[in-house]
C-alpha positions as a printed NumPy array, in Angstrom:
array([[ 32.352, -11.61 ,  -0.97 ],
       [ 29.003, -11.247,  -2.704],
       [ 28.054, -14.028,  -5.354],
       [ 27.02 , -13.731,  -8.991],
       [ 23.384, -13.159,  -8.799],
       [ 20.779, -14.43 , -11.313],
       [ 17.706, -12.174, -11.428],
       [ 14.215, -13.309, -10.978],
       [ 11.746, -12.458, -13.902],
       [  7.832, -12.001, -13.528],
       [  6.806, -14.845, -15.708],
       [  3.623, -12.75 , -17.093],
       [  2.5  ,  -9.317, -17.491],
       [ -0.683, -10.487, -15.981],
       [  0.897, -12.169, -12.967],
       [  3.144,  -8.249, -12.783],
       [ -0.207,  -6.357, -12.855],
       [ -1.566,  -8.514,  -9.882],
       [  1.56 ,  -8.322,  -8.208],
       [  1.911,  -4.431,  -8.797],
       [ -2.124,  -3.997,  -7.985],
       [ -1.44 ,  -6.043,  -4.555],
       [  0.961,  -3.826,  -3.535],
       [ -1.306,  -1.098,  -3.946],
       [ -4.417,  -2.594,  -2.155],
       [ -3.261,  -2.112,   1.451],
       [ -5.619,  -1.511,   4.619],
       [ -6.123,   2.158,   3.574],
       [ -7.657,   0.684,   0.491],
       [-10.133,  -0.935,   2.445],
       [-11.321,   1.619,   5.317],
       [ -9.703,   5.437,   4.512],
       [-10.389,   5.496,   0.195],
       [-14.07 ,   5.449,   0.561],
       [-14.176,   7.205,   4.231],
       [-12.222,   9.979,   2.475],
       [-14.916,   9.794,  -1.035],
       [-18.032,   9.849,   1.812],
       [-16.529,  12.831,   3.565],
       [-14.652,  14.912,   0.746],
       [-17.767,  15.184,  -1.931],
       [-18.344,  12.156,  -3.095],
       [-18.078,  11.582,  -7.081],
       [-16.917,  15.452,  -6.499],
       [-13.734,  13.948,  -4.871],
       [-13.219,  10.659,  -6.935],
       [-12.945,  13.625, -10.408],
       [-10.155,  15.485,  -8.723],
       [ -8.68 ,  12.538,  -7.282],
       [ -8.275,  10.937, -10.498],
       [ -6.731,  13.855, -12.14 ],
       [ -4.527,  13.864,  -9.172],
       [ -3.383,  10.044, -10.145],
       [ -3.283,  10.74 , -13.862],
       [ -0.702,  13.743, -13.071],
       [  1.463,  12.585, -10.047],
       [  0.67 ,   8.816,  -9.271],
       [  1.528,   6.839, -12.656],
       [  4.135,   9.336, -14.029],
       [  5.931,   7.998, -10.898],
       [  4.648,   4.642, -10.978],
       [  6.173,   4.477, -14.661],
       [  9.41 ,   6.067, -13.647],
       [  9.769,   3.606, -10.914],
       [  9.391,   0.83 , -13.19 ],
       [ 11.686,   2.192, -15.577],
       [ 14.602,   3.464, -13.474],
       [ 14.077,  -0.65 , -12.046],
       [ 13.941,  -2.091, -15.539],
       [ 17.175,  -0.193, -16.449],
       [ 19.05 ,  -1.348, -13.464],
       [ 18.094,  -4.786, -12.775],
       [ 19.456,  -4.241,  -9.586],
       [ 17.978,  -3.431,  -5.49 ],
       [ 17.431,   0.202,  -5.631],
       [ 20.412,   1.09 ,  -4.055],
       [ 22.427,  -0.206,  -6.693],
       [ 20.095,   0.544,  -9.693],
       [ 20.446,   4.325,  -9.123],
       [ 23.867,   4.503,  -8.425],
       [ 24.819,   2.586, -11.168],
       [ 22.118,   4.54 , -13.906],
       [ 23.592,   7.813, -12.286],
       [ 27.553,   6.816, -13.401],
       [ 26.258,   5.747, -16.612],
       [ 24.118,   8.927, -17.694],
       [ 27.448,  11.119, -16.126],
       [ 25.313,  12.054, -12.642],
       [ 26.376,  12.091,  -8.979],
       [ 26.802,   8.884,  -7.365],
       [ 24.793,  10.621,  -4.379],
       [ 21.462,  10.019,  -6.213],
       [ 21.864,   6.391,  -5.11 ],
       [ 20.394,   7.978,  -1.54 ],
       [ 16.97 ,   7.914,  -3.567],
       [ 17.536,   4.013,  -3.503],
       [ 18.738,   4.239,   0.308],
       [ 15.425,   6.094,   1.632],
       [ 13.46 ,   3.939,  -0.916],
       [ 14.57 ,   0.547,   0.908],
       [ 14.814,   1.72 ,   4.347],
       [ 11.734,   3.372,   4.12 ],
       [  9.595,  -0.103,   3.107],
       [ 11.864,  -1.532,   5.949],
       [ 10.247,   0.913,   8.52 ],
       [  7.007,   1.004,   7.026],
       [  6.796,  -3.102,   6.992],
       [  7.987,  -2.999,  11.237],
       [  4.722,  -1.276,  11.745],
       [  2.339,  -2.51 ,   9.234],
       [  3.086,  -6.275,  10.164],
       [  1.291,  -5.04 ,  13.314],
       [ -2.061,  -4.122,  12.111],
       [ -1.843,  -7.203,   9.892],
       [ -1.57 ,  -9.428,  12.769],
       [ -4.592,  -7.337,  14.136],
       [ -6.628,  -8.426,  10.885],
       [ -5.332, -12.043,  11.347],
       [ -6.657, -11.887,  15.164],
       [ -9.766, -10.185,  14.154],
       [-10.375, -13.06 ,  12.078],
       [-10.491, -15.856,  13.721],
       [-12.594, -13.768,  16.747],
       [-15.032, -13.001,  14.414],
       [-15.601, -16.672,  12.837],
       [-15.826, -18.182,  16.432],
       [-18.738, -15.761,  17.55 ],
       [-16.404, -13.762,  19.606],
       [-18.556, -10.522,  19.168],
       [-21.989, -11.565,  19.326],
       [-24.199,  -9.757,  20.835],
       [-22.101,  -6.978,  22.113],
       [-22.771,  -3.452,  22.16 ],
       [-20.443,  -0.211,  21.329],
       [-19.137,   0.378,  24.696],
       [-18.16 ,  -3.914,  24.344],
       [-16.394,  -3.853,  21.458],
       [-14.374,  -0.664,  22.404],
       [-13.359,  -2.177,  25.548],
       [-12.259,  -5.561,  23.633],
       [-10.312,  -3.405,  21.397],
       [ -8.382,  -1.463,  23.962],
       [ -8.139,  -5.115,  25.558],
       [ -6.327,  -6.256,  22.787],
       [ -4.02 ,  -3.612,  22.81 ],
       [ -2.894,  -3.647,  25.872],
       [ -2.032,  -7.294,  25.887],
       [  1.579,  -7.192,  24.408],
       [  1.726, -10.909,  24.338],
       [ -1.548, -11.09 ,  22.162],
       [ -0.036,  -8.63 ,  19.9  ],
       [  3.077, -10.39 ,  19.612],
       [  1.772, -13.545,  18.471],
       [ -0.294, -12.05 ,  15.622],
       [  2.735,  -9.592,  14.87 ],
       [  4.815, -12.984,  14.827],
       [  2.311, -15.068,  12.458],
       [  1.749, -12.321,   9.819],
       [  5.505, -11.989,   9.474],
       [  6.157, -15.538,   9.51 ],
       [  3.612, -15.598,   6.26 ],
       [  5.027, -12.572,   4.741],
       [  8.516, -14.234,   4.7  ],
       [  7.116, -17.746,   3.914],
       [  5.697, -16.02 ,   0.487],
       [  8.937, -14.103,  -0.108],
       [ 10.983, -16.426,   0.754],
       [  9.882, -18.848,  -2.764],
       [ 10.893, -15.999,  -5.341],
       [  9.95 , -14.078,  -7.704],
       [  7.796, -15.927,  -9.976],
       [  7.053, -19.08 ,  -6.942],
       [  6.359, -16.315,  -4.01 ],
       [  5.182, -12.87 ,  -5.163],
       [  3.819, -13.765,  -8.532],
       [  2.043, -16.951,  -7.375],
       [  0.699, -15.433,  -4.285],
       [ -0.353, -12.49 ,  -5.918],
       [ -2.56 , -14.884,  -8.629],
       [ -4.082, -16.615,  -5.898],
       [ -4.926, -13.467,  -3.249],
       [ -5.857, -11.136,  -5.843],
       [ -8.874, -13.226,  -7.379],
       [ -9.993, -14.285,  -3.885],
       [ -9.527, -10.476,  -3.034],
       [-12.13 ,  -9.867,  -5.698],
       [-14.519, -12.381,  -5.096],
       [-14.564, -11.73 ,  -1.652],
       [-15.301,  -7.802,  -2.576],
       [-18.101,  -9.034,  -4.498],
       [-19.787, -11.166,  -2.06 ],
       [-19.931,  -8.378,   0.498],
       [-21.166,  -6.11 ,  -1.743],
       [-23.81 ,  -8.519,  -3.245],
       [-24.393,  -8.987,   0.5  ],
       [-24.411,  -4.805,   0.399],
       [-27.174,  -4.616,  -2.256],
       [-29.816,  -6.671,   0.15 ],
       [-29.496,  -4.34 ,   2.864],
       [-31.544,  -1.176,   3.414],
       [-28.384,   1.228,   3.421],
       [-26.971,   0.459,   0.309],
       [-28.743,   3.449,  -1.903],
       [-27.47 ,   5.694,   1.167],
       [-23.802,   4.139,   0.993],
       [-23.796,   4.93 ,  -2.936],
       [-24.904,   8.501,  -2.237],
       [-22.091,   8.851,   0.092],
       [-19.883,   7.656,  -1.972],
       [-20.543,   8.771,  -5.577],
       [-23.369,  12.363,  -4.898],
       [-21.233,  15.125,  -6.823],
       [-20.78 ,  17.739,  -3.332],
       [-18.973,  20.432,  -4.915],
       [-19.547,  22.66 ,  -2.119],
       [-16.928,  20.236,   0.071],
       [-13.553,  20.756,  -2.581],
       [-11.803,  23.003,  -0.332],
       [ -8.228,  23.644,  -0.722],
       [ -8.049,  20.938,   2.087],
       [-10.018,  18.09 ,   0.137],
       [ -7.62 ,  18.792,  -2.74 ],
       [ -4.381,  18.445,  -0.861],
       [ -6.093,  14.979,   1.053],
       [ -7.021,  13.904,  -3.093],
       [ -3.356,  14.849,  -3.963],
       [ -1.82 ,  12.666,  -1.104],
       [ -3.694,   9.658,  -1.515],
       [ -2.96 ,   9.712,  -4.987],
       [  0.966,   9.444,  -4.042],
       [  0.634,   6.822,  -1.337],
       [ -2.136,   4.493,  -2.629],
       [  0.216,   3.228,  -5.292],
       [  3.349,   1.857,  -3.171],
       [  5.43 ,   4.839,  -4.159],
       [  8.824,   6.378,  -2.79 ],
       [  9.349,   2.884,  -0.916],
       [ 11.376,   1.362,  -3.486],
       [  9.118,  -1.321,  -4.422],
       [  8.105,  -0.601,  -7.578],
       [ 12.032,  -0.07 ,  -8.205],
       [ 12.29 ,  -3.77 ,  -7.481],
       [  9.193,  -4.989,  -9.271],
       [ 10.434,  -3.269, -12.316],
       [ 13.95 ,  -4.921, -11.904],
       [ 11.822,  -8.03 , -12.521],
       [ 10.478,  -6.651, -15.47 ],
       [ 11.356,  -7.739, -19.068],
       [ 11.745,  -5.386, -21.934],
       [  8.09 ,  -6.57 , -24.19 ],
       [  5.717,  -5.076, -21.076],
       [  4.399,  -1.613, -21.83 ],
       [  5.135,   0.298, -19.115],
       [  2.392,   3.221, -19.467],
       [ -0.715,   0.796, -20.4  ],
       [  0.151,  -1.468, -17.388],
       [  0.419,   1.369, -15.345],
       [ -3.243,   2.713, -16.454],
       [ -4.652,  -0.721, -15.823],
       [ -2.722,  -0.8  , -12.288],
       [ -4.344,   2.352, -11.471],
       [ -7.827,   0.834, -12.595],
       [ -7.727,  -1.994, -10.396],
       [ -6.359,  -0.566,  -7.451],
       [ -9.258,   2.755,  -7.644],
       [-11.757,  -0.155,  -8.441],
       [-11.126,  -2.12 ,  -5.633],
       [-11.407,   0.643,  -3.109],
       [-14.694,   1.871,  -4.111],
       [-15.9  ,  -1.722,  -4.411],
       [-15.011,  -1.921,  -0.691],
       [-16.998,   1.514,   0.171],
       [-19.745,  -0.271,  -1.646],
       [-19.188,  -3.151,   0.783],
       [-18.462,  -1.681,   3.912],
       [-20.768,   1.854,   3.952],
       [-24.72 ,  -0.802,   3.597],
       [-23.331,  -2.591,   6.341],
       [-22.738,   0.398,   8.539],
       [-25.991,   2.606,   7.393],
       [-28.822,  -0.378,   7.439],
       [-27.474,  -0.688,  11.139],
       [-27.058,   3.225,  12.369],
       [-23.218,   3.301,  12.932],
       [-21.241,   6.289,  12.289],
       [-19.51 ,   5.929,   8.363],
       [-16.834,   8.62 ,   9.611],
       [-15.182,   6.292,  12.696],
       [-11.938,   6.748,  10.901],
       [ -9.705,   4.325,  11.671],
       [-11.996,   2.899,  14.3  ],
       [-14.467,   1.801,  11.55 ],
       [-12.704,  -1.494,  11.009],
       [-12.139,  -3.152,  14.381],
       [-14.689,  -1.011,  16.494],
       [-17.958,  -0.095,  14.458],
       [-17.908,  -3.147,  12.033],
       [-17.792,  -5.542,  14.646],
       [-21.106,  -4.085,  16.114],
       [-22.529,  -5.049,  13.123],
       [-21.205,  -8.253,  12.474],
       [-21.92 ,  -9.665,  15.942],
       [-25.748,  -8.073,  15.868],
       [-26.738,  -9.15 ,  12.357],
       [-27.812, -12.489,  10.874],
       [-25.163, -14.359,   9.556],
       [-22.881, -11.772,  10.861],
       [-19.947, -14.472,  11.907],
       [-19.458, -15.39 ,   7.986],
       [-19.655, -11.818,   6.725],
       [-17.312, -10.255,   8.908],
       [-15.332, -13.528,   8.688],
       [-15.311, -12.768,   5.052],
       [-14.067,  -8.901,   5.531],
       [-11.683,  -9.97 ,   8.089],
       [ -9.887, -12.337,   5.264],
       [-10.725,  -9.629,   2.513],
       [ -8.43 ,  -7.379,   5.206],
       [ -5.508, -10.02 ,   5.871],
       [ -5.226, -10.526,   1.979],
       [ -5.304,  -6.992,   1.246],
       [ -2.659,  -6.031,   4.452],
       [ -0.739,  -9.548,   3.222],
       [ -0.174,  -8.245,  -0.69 ],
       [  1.027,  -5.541,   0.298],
       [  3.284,  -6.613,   3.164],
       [  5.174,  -9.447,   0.913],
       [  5.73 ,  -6.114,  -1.506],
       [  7.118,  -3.87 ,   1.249],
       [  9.278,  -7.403,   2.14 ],
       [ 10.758,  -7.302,  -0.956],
       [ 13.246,  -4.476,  -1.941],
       [ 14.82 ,  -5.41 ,   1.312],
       [ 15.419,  -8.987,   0.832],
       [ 16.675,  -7.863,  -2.734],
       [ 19.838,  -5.89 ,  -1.337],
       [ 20.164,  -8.57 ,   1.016],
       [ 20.55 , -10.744,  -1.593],
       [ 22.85 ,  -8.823,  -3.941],
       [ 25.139,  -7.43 ,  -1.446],
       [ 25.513, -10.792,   1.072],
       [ 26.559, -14.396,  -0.135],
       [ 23.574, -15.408,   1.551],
       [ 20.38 , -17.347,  -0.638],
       [ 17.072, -15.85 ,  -1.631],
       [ 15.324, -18.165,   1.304],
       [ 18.204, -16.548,   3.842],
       [ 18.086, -12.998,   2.61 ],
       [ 14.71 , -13.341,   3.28 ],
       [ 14.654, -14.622,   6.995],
       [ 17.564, -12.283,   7.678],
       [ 15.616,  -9.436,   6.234],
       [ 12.194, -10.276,   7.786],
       [ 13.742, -11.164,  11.482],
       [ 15.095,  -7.453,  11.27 ],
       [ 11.882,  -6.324,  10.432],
       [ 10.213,  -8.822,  13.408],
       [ 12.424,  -7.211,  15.939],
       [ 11.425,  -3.619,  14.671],
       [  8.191,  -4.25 ,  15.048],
       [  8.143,  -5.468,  18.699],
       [  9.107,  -1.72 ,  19.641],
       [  6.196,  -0.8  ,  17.713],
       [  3.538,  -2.517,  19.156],
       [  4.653,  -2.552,  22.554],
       [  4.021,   1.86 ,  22.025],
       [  0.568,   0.258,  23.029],
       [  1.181,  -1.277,  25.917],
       [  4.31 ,  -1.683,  28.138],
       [  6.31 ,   1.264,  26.116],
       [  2.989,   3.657,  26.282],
       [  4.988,   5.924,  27.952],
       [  8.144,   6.271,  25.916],
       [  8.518,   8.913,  23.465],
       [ 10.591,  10.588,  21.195],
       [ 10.121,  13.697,  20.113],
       [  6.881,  13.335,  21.778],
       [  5.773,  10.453,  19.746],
       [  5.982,   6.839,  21.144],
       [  7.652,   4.147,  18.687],
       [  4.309,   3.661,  16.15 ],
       [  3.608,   6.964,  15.219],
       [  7.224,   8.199,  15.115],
       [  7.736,   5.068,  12.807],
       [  4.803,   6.238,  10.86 ],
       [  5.152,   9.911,  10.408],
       [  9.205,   9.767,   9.793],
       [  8.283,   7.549,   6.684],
       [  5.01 ,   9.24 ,   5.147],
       [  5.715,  12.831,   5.909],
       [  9.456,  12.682,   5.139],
       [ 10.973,   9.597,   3.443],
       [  8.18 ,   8.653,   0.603],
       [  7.229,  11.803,  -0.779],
       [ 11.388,  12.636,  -0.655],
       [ 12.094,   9.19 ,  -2.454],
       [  9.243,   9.887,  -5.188],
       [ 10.089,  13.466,  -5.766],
       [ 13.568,  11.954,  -6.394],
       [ 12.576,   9.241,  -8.378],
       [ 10.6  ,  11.093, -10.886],
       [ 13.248,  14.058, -11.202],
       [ 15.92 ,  11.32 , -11.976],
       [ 13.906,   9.515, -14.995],
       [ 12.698,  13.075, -16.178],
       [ 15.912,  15.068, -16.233],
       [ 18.756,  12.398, -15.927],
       [ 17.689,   9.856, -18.637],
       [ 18.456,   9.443, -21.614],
       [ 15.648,  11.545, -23.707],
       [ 15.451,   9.389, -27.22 ],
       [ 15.796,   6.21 , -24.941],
       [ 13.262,   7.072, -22.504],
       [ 10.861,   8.42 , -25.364],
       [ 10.878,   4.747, -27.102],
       [ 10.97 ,   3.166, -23.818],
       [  7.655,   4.527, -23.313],
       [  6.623,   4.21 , -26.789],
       [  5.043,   7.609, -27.654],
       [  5.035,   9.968, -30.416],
       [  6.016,  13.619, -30.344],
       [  3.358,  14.943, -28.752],
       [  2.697,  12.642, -26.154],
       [  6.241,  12.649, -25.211],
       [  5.663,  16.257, -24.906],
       [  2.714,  16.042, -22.635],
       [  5.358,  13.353, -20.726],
       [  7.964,  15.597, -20.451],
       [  5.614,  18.467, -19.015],
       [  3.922,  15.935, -16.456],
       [  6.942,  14.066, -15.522],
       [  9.373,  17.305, -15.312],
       [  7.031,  20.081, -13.865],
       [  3.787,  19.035, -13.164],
       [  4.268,  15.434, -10.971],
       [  7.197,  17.332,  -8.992],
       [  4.91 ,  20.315,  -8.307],
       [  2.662,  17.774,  -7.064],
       [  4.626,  15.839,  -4.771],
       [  5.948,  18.997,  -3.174],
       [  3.164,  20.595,  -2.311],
       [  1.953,  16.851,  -0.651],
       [  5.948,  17.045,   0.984],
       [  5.098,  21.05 ,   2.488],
       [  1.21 ,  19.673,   3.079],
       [  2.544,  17.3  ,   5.641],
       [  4.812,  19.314,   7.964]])
C-alpha cells in the first residue's frame, strides 16, 4: 500500500529559476545553440528563434508549471486527477505517462554522454591530448568508444552523482545543487570567454554568431529555430510538471518563465562566445557538429598554451551543464516512484536511477559490442533517441498545452496567470492556436 506523502517545496523562487534554468542548459546548450546561430544567419536566426520561444516555448513552459502546481502530484497522477475534476477523460493522464517515461528514456542515454564529459575531463587536466593532431584525437575518440568497459565506468559515475543529488530532496538535492552548479556554470562561461576576447578569432566568432544573414532563413532554418525552441526548455518530458508540483502559489508563473528563457538563451550564446575564438584563432572547422566537443576542441586545447586548464575548465562547464539537467530528467521518475511505492525519497531514487543504469548499458554498448544490433535499423542509442524527440516530447507538449488551454478552468487560469483582458486574450490565442500550430508542424518536421 502506498504511504501518505508530504510534498517537497522549492524553498525560493530564485533557487526554482536556477533549478528550472539547469534543466534547460543541457549539452545542446553548449555545442548545437551557437553551431545552429553560426550556420542559420546569425543575429538573423537568434530574431526568429526568439519569436519562436515567445510563441511555443514559455506558453508551454507556463502550462507545465501550472497543470504541476494544480496537481501537486507525479505527472501521471496530476493529469488524471485535474482531468476528473474539470469533467475530462481520465485518458489524458497518458500525457503524464509519455511525459515520465519519456525523461526515463531520455536520462538512459544522456547519462552516457555525461560520463563522456566526466572522462573528457580528467584526460584533459592530466595532459592527455597534448600535442596531438586531428587524425590523434579522432582515433582516441573512436578508442573510447569502442571500449565498453571505459564507457561503463563513466556511464556508472555520472549516474551515481545524478542519484546522489536526487536522492537529498527537493530543497537539499535539486535546489541546493542547482545554487551551487549554476553560479559556477556562469563563472566558468565567463572565464572562457574572457579567455575568448584575447584570442585573434574572437571578432570572427561574434560575426558568426550575431552578422544579420537574411539570405540563410529558409523554410528549413525556420523549422530548425522552431524545434530548438521546443526542446531547449525541458519540455514534453514531464519535468517541468514536477518542478511546478514543487511550486507554491506567491511565484508568478509568466515573469519566471521570461527570466527562465533569458538565462537559458544567455547562456548558450555566452558559450558560442566561448567556444567559436577558440576554434577560429586555431583554423578548426566551427561546423564539426557534434564532433566539435570531443574531436576539434581537443586539438586546440592540447596545442595551445595553457590549454590543460582551459579545456579542463570547458570539460567541467560540460559535466555541470549535462549534470543539471540529468538530476532534472531524474526527477519526475523518482516522483511516481515515490507516490505510488511505500518506498522513501532516498529509495525511490536508487530504484529509479538503477532502472535507468541498466537502460543505459544497452545504450552505450550500440558503440561497441552491440554495434551490430538493430531495430528498425537503428542500434539501441539512436532508436532511444529518435523514439523520444521525434515522437514522445513534441506528443507530450502538444498535449500539455491543449489541456491547460481548453480543459482549465478559464477565470481560474486567467488569475492564475495574473493578466488583464487583453493579455489573457493574446494568452488564449497563443496558448490555444498558435503554440499547438507550432508544435505540430515541429511533430510533422521530424518524420
Amino acid at each position: 500500500m502506498a504511504k501518505a506523502h508530504t510534498h517537497g517545496q522549492w524553498t525560493s523562487r530564485m533557487g526554482f529559476v536556477l533549478a528550472a534554468t539547469g534543466s534547460a542548459v543541457g549539452l545542446g546548450n553548449i555545442w548545437k545553440f551557437p553551431y545552429m546561430i553560426g550556420q542559420s544567419g546569425g543575429a538573423a536566426f537568434v530574431l526568429v528563434y526568439l519569436l519562436c520561444i515567445a510563441m511555443i516555448g514559455l506558453p508551454i513552459l507556463v502550462a507545465e508549471w501550472m497543470i504541476g502546481r494544480r496537481g501537486q502530484k507525479n505527472p501521471i497522477n496530476t493529469m488524471g486527477e485535474l482531468a476528473k475534476k474539470n469533467g475530462r477523460s481520465g485518458a489524458w493522464a497518458l500525457i503524464g505517462v509519455t511525459g515520465v517515461l519519456g525523461a526515463f528514456l531520455i536520462l538512459s542515454f544522456y547519462s552516457v554522454i555525461g560520463g563522456w564529459a566526466l572522462s573528457y575531463t580528467g584526460d584533459v587536466m592530466t595532459g592527455g591530448f597534448t600535442g596531438m593532431d586531428k587524425d590523434a584525437v579522432a582515433n582516441a575518440f573512436t578508442a573510447f568508444l569502442a571500449n565498453a568497459g571505459s564507457l561503463l565506468t563513466w556511464h556508472t559515475v555520472f549516474m551515481a552523482l545524478t542519484i546522489g543529488v536526487v536522492a537529498m530532496g527537493v530543497a537539499g538535492g535539486l535546489e541546493r545543487a542547482s545554487k551551487l552548479l549554476m553560479p559556477s556554470l556562469g563563472v566558468l562561461l565567463l572565464i572562457l570567454v574572457g579567455y575568448g576576447m584575447t584570442t585573434g578569432g574572437f571578432g570572427q566568432a561574434v560575426a558568426y554568431l550575431f552578422n544579420p544573414d537574411w539570405s540563410k532563413l529558409t523554410g528549413e532554418v525556420v523549422l530548425a529555430a522552431l524545434g530548438h525552441a521546443f526542446f531547449t526548455l525541458s519540455l514534453g518530458m514531464g519535468i517541468m510538471m514536477a518542478y511546478g508540483s514543487y511550486l507554491g502559489e506567491d511565484v508568478n508563473l509568466l515573469r519566471t518563465a521570461r527570466t527562465v528563457v533569458i538565462m537559458d538563451t544567455t547562456i548558450a550564446i555566452a558559450a558560442g562566445l566561448a567556444i567559436f575564438p577558440i576554434v577560429f584563432s586555431n583554423g578548426l572547422d566551427p561546423a564539426a557538429g557534434p564532433g566539435l566537443i570531443f574531436v576539434t576542441l581537443p586539438i586546440a586545447f592540447g596545442n595551445i598554451t595553457g590549454g590543460a586548464i582551459l579545456g579542463t575548465m570547458f570539460f567541467l562547464l560540460l559535466t555541470f551543464a549535462a549534470l543539471t539537467s540529468a538530476i532534472s530528467l531524474l526527477e519526475p521518475v523518482v516522483e511516481l516512484v515515490e507516490e505510488r511505492t511505500p518506498l522513501s525519497r532516498a529509495g525511490a531514487t536508487v530504484v529509479a536511477g538503477i532502472a535507468t543504469w541498466a537502460l543505459g548499458i544497452a545504450a552505450l554498448l550500440s558503440f561497441n559490442l552491440w554495434s551490430d544490433v538493430t531495430i528498425i535499423g537503428l542500434n539501441v542509442f539512436d532508436l532511444l533517441d529518435k523514439l523520444t524527440s521525434k515522437f514522445m516530447l513534441p506528443l507530450t507538449g502538444l498535449g500539455a498545452i491543449l489541456f491547460a488551454a481548453w480543459c482549465l478552468d478559464r477565470d481560474s487560469v486567467r488569475k492564475e496567470l495574473g493578466l488583464g483582458e487583453f493579455g489573457f486574450s493574446v494568452w488564449n490565442l497563443v496558448s490555444r492556436y498558435v503554440a499547438p500550430v507550432g508544435v505540430l508542424i515541429v511533430f510533422v518536421s521530424n518524420l
